[in-house]
C-alpha positions in Angstrom: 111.1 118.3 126.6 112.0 121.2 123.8 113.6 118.6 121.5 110.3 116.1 121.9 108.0 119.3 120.8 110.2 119.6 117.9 110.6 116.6 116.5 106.1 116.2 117.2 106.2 119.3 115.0 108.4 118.2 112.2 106.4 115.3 111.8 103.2 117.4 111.6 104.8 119.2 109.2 106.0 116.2 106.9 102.5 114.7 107.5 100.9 118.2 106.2 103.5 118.4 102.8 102.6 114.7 102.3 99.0 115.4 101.9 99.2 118.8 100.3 101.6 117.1 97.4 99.1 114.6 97.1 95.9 116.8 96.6 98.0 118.8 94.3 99.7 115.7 92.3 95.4 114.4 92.1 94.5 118.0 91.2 97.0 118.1 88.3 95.6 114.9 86.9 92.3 115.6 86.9 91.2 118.3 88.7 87.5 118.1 88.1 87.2 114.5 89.7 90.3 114.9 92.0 87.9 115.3 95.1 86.2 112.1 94.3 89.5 110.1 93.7 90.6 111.2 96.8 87.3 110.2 98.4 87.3 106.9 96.6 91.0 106.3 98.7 89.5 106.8 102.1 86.7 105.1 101.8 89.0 102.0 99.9 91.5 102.8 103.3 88.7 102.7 105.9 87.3 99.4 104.7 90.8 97.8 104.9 90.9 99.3 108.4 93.7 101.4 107.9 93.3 104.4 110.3 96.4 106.6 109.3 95.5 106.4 105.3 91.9 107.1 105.3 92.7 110.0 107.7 95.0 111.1 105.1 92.8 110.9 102.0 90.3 113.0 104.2 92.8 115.7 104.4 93.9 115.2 101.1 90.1 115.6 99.8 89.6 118.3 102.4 92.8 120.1 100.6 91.2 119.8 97.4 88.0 121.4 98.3 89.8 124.6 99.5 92.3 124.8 96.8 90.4 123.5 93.4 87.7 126.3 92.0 86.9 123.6 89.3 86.5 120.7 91.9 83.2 118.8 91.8 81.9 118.0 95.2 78.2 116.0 94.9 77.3 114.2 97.6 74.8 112.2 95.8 77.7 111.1 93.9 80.4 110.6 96.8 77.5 108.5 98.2 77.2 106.4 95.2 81.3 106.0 95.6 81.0 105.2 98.9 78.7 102.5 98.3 80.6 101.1 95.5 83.2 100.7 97.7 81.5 99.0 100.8 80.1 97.1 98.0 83.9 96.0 96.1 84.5 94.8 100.0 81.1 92.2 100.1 
């Protein structure tokens, strides 16, 4: 039973560094829109049904929030993106 807990909590682990590298690696290219980009990859993930990536573009964007002073975070605009989205999917 030990070893199952410790393998569940190295995958949490590599799970967590996967999405921390990418809110950084999105941060560094631009951090300004990185929360949008990041928000843009959910939404792109949910409308191809693909549970595991939009969960980790939410935590990736949700990582950006906390870590990025210069962030932008409208929701007028990560409405629009949303739409836009939904909209590429027609």
């Amino acid at each position: 039973m030990l070893a199952a807990i410790s393998r569940w909590i190295e995958r949490q682990r590599i799970i967590r560094r996967r999405w921390q590298a990418d809110a950084r690696a999105l941060i560094a290219s631009d951090e300004v829109d990185a929360y949008y980009e990041a928000q843009r990859r959910a939404a792109r993930a949910r409308r191809c049904g693909d549970r595991a990536e939009f969960y980790h573009w939410a935590k990736v964007a949700a990582e950006i929030a906390r870590i990025a002073p210069r962030a932008e975070m409208d929701i007028a605009l990560l409405r629009a993106i949303v739409a836009e989205e939904e909209r590429r999917a027609g």
